[in-house]
Each structure stands twice: as C-alpha cells, then as structure tokens.
N, C-alpha and C positions, 0 to 999 in steps of 0.2 A: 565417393572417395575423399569427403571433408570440402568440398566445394560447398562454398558458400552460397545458401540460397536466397535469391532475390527476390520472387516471388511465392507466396505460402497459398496460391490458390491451385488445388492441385489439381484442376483441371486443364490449367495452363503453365506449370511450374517449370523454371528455366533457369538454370545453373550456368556457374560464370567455372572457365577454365582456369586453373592455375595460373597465373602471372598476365590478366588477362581485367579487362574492366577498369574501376575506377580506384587506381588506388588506396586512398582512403576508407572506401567499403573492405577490401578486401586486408588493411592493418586490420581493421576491427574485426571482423569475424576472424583473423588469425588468432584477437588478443581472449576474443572467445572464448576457442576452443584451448586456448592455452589456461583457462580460467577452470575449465569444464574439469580438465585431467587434475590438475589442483585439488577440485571438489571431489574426485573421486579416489583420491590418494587416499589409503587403508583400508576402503568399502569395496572389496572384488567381491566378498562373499554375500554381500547386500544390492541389489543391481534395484531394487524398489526404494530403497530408500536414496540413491544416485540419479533416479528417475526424478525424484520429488527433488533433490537439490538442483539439478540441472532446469528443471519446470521453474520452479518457484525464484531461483535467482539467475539465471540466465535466459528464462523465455521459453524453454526448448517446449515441444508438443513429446514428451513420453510417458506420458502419465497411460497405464492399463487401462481398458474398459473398466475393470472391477475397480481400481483406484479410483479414476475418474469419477464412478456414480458412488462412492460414498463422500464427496465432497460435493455432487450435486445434488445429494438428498439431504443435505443436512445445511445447502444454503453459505456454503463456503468457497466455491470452487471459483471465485472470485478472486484470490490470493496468487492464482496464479497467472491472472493479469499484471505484466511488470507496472508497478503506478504508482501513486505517491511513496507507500511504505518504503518501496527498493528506495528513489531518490532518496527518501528522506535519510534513512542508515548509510548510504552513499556519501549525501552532503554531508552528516557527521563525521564522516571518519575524514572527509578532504579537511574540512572545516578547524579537525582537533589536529588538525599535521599540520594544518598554516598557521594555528595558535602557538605546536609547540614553537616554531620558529619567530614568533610574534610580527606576525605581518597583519597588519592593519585591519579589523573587518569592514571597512570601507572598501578593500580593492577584493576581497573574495569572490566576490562576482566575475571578476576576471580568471581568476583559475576554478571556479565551477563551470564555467558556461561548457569549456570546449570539454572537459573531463567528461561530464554529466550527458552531453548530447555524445559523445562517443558510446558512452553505455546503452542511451536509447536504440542507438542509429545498430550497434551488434546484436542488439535481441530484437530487433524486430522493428524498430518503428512503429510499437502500438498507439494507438491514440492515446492510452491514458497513461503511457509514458513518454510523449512528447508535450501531452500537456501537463505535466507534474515538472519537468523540465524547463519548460519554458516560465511554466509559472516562478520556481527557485530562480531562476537566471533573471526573473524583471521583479523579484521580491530583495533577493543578495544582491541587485545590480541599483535599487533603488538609492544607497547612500552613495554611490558615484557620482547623480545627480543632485544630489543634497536635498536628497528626498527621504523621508521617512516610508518603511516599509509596513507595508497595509497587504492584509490577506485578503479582500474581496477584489481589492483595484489589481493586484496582481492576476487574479484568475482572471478579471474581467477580460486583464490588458495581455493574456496567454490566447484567452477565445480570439479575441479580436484579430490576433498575429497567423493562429491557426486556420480561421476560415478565411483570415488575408490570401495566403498562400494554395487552401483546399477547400474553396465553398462548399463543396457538397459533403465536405464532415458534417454538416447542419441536421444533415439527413441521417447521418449513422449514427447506430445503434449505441454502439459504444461509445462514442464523442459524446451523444445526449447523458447518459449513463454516466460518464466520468462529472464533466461539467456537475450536473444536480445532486449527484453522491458528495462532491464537493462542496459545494456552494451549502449545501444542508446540514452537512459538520460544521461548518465555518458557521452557520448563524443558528441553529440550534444547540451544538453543544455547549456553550456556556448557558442560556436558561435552563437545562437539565440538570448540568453538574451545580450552579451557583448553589439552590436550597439547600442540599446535604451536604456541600461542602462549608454551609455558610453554619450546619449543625454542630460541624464536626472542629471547627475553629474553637482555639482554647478560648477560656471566659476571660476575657480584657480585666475586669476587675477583679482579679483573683490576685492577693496579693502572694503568696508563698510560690515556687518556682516548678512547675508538674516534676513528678520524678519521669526516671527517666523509661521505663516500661511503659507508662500513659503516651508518654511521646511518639516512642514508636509505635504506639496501637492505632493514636493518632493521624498519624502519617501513612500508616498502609491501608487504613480506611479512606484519606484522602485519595491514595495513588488508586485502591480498589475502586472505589466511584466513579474516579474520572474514565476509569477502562469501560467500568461499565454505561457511563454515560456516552462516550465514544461510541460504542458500538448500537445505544439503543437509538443515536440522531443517525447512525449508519442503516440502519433495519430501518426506521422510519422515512426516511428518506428512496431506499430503495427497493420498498417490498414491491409498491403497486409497479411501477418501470417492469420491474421482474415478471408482474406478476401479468402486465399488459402485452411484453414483448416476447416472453419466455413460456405464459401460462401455467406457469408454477405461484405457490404460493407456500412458504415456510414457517411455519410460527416457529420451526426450534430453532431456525436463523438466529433468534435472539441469543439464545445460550450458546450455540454450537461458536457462535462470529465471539463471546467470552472467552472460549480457550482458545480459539484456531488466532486471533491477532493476534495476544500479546507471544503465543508460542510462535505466529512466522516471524515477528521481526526479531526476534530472537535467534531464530534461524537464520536469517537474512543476515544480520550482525555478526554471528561464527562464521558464514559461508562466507564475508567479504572478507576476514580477519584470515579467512582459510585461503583466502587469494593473497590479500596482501603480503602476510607473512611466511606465508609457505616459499613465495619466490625467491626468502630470505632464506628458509631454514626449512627443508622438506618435511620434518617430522613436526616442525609446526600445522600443518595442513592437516596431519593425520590426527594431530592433537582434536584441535576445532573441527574435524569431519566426526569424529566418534562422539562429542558431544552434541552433532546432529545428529547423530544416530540415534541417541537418546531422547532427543525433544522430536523428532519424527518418528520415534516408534508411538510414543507421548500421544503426538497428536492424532496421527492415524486409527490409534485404538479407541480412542475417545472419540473418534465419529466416527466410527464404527456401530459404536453404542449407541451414540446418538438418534444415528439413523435407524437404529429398530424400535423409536418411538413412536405409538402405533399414530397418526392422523400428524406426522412431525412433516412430512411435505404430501402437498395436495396438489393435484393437475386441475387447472381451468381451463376449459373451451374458450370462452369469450371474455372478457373483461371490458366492459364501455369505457369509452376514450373521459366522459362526463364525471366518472365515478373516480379518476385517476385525478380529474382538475377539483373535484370536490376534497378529495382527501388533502392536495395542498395548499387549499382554500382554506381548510379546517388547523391546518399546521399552522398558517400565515396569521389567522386571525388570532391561534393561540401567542404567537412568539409579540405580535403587535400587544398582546394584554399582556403579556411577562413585560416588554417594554414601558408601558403608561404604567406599571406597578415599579417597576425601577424607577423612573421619573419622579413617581409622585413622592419616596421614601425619602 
C-alpha cells in the first residue's frame, strides 16, 4: 500500500508502516513516489513505457520478462542501474539552478552532497549510485579545500570511504563492476577519442575562416566520436567482468550501448525536467513525458532489432579468471604506449 521498502531481498523483504522508522527514509521514498506519478502524468495508455521511466530514473524493478531480455541480449540492461549517468543529469540541473542564481562553484559541493545522497538513498542505495555520489560530493567538494578536482583521486577517495563504512563491498559484484567500468572511461577514453579528434581539428594554418556548414560538420563529427569513443572504453572495459561474472558475452554491445546512452540520458534529462517542472506547471510533466515516449518507443525498437542479430549475444560456461587479467594486461600495456607516444611528441 506504497510502503516503503527497505529491503529488496525478497526472501526476506520487510516493509516499514506508515509513520513509523526513520524519518528521513521515509521523506525520501515519499519524495519518490511523488516523482514517479509526475513521470506517469499523460502515459495511462502506455504502462511500458512508465515501466521504463520509473526503472531507468527512479530505480524501480518493473521492467517485463520480455522487456527485460531484450536489453539483456543486446548488452544494455546496464542503464537501468541508477549510476553515474542519473547523478551526472542530476548534478547539471542542481549545478545550472546555483549558476542562475550565481553562487560561487567553490560552495556547490555543499548543496550537492545532501540533494544527490537523497536521490541515492530513495532509489535504492545501489552501489553504483552511492559511488557516483560520493565520488561528485569529493570531486564538487574538492575547491572547498583549495583543491583542484581530479577524476581518478575522487574515485579513488569514493572507494576508500565506501569500503570504510562496508568492507565487504570488495567482494560484490557490482561494486567491482562499477569501480573498473569507471576507472577504464576515465583512463581510456581520452587515448581513443585523442587520434580522430586530433583528425578532425581545423588546419591551424589555414588562413581564410571555414564557412559555416564545415563547422558544423566539424563539430558533430567531434561530438559523434567522442559518443563513440565512450562507449567502446565502456565495452572494453566491461565485456570480460560480464563475461566472467555473467557468462555472457556481447559483441553488439558495442553498437546497441551507441544508441541506448546517448538516448537514456536524454531520457533521464526530460524525466528530471518532468519532476522538476511539473511540480510547477502539471502539463509541463506531460509535455517532457510524451517526449519520452518518443525516445523510449526510439530505443526499445532499436534493440529489438538489435537483438535479432544472429551470434549478437553468446552464453559461456566458464571464463578463466587468467584470461580476464590478460585482457587488462593487454589494455594496460596499450594505454602505457599511447602514453610514451604522447611524451615523446
């Protein structure tokens, strides 16, 4: 009856009564479900596509059997782990509301921390949204200390806080999973993207001014690459984890994770616009819900197809644990020669 549930193991699941527990749990699961009806304001006649909003930006488990395995066969159902992407659309929109007011980005840290851990703490408390959290709150909290902010000391200085408080995250699936999914954007995507972005760079010695069609050809080549270089240091970093923990293995992961990122946070972006604004103006809600409607009918259909590519996900029995440290042996030694090749230029 809209109790808030505390435990999601449902062998032992145990529900907190109305006016009852810790307050602060039960704001947040209130400010939830008050998010949830928001998202579902104009879609009665769509209850799949309200499934997938409620998934994908609140955490919820309503995803269909039949929804659910066409996101697992195609290597995407990853997206509906709350984790960096939500914070990140999250801390932009807090981010662009302190700018209009111009407050300092030295104190933003301070109004991310409690905002951003409220959102984790309502959907769920996943790991890889307590560590994409914690990571912003000691990345945004770093000029408070007259520090400059670094993306590897921040993840480092998220783990370190995380297994402070819950050692044996070390051990789970998902913590490993978040952590090195990370860590492998962060130090692979710029030797991906650098080459052909360095192609795609107008010619310094050119004296006449490009027109202005080159420019934008320019530009959406640069924005195209880097999506695509995103998501192939994403696949490369997590096929074998997947493929060791999961025994799957995807090769159309690469294509399928093209459309499905830049179309969830996109979605993600209408569905917080469809919270925020809505509580302003109802038919703002409906506005930004119908335009999910269209980027989830969008992506849904599109891996759909996807997944009837014939040998597009494979099942493994066994995966040697040797073959998983070779593969980031073989990463490691590449990113070390992109490095002594930067060096030496």
């Amino acid at each position: 009856s809209g109790a808030p549930c505390i435990r999601t193991n449902i062998s032992s699941m145990r529900f907190l009564a109305a006016g009852n527990g810790w307050w602060l749990a039960d704001r947040c699961f209130a400010a939830r479900r008050a998010a949830a009806s928001y998202l579902s304001a104009g879609l009665d006649r769509y209850p799949e596509t309200v499934d997938v909003l409620h998934s994908l930006i609140l955490g919820y488990r309503r995803l269909s059997y039949e929804m659910r395995q066409i996101f697992v066969l195609t290597g995407t159902l990853h997206i509906f782990a709350i984790s960096g992407s939500h914070v990140v659309v999250m801390a932009g929109i807090i981010t662009a509301v302190l700018g209009m007011f111009r407050i300092s980005s030295i104190w933003w840290g301070l109004f991310l921390a409690p905002l951003l851990f409220a959102y984790a703490f309502a959907t769920g408390l996943q790991s890889s949204a307590v560590r994409a959290c914690v990571m912003a709150v000691i990345y945004w909290g770093a000029p408070l200390l007259g520090r400059r902010a670094d993306g590897v000391t921040a993840l480092c200085a998220s783990a370190f806080v995380i297994l402070a408080v819950a050692p044996t995250q070390l051990l789970d699936t998902g913590f490993i999973l978040s952590f090195v999914c990370v860590l492998g954007l962060i130090l692979l995507y710029h030797p991906i993207n650098a080459p052909i972005r360095q192609l795609l760079e107008p010619d310094p010695l050119r004296l006449q001014p490009e027109s202005r069609i080159i420019a934008t050809l320019r530009a959406a080549g640069t924005a195209g690459w880097s999506v695509i270089a995103m998501s192939l240091a994403a696949w490369l970093v997590s096929a074998p984890l997947i493929a060791y923990y999961f025994g799957n293995f995807t090769p159309v992961g690469l294509v399928s994770n093209l459309i499905v990122i830049p179309l969830s946070f996109f979605v993600i972006l209408a569905g917080c616009l469809s919270v925020v604004l809505g509580a302003c103006a109802y038919w703002l809600a409906v506005v930004f819900n119908h335009a999910n409607l269209a980027l989830i009918g969008l992506m849904v259909k599109s891996m759909k197809l996807i997944s009837l590519v014939p040998f597009g996900n494979m099942t493994i029995e066994h995966v040697p644990l040797w073959s998983v440290f070779t593969w980031y042996g073989l990463l490691a030694i590449w990113l070390m020669h992109r490095r002594c090749v930067e060096m030496a230029k």
